[in-house]
C-alpha positions in Angstrom: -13.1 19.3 -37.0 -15.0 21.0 -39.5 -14.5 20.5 -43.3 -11.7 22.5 -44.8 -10.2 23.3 -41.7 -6.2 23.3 -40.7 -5.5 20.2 -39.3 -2.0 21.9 -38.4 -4.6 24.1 -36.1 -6.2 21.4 -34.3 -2.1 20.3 -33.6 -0.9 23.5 -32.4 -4.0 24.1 -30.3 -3.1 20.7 -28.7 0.5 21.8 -28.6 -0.5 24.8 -26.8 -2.8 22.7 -24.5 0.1 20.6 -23.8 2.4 23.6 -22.6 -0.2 25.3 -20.8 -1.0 21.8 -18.8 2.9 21.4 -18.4 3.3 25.1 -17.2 0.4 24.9 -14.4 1.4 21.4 -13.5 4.8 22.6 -13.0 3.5 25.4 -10.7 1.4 23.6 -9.0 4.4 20.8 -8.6 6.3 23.9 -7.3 4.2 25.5 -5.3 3.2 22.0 -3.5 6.6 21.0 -3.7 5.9 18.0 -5.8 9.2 17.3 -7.6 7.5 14.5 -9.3 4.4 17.0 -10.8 6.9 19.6 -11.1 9.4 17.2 -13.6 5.5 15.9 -15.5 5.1 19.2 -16.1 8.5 20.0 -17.8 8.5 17.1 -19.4 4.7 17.7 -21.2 6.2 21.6 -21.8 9.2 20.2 -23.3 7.2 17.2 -25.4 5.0 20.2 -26.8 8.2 21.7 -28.1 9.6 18.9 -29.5 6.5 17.8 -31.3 6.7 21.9 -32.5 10.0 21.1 -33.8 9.4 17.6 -35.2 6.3 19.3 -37.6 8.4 22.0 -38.9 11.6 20.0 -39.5 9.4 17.6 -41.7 7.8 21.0 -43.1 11.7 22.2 -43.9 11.7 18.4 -45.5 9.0 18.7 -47.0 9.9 22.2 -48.6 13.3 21.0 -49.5 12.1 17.7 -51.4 9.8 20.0 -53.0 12.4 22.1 -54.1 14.7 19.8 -55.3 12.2 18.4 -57.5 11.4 21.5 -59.1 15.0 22.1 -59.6 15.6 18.6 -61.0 12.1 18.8 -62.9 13.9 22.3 -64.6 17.2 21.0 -65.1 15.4 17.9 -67.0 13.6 20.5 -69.2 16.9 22.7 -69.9 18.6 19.8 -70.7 16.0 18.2 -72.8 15.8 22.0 -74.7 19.4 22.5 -75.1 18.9 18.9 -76.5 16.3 19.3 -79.3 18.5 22.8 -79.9 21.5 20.7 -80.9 19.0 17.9 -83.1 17.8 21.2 -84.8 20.6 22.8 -85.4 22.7 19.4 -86.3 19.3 19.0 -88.5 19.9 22.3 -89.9 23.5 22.3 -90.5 22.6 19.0 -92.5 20.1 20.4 -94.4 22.3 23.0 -95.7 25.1 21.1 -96.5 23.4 18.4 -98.5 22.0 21.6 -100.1 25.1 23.1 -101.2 26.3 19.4 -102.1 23.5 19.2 -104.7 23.9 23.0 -105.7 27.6 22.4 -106.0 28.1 19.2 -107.4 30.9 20.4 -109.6 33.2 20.8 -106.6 36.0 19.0 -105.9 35.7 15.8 -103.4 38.3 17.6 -101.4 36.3 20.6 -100.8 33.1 18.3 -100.0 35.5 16.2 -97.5 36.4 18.7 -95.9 33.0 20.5 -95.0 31.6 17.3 -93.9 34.8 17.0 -91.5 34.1 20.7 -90.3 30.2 19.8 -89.8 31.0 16.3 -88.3 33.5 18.4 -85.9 31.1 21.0 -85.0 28.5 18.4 -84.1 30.4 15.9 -81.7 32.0 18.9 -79.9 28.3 20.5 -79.7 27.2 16.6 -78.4 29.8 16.7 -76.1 29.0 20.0 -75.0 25.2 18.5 -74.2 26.9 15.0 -72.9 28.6 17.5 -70.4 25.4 19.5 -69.1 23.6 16.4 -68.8 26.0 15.0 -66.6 26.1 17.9 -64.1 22.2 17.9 -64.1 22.7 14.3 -62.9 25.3 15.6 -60.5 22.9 18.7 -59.5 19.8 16.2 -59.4 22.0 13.9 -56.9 23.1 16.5 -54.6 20.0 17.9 -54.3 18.4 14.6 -53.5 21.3 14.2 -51.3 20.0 17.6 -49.2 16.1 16.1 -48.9 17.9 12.7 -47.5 19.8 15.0 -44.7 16.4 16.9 -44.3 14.2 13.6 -43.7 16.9 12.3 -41.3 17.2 15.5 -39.5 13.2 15.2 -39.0 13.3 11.6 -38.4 15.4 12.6 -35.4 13.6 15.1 -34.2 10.3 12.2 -34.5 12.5 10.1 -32.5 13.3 12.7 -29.6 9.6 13.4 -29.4 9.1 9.8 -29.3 11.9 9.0 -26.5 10.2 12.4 -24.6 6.6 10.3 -24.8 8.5 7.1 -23.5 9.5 9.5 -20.4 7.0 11.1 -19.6 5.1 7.4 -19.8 7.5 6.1 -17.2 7.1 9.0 -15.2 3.2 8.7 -15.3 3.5 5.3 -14.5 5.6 5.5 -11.8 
């Protein structure tokens, strides 16, 4: 094979080489009437086809682990944003009142008990708030994990198909 070339073309050139061998031995097993040449050459049609559908299952896989991680890689990074958002603004909001604490020291401790309650409210509700969208990512992140397990299983099983179709048509060679 020369250097930079498909190796997914070398494999569908020997899938097609496969079908076409299946397709004459088939005639040939039908025209001859050789049931035995006739069933090889099913068998090395339908082994072509299931090694076809084995590579693009693990392609789907392949695409759908890919995708997943993408989504989890931007959930991570909305997260961690909406994250440093809510340390800025609780930075802020601290900022400002210690501020107005200094620039109105002469208020009562009532008034200053009471901002700090408002602040100290706003913040575990906004913490909360982030608590809550992390959890989902987790959630989101799980599911879509979940989908690349089904997709590797579903290929897996296609593998194993392709693999029982070899064990066949081995038998049948052998016999």
């Amino acid at each position: 094979m020369s250097e930079g070339a498909d190796p997914s073309d070398t494999t569908k050139t020997e899938r097609a080489g496969q079908r076409l061998a299946g397709a004459v031995k088939k005639a040939a097993g039908s025209v001859t009437g050789n049931d035995a040449l006739r069933a090889e050459g099913e068998l090395q049609s339908e082994h072509a086809d299931r090694a076809k559908e084995a590579q693009h299952a693990e392609q789907v896989a392949q695409q759908k682990r890919e995708e997943a991680e993408a989504e989890a890689r931007a959930e991570e990074l909305r997260v961690e944003r909406e994250r440093l958002a809510a340390e800025d603004a609780r930075e802020e909001r601290e900022e400002r009142a210690e501020a107005q604490r200094q620039a109105e020291e002469e208020r009562a401790q009532a008034e200053t008990a009471r901002r700090q309650q408002t602040v100290s409210q706003a913040t575990r509700a906004q913490e909360q708030q982030t608590h809550r969208d992390e959890v989902e990512a987790v959630r989101e992140r799980g599911e879509a994990e979940r989908r690349v397990r089904d997709e590797e299983v579903r290929a897996e099983q296609a593998r194993s198909s392709a693999r029982t179709l070899e064990q066949v048509e081995q038998v049948e060679e052998d016999r």
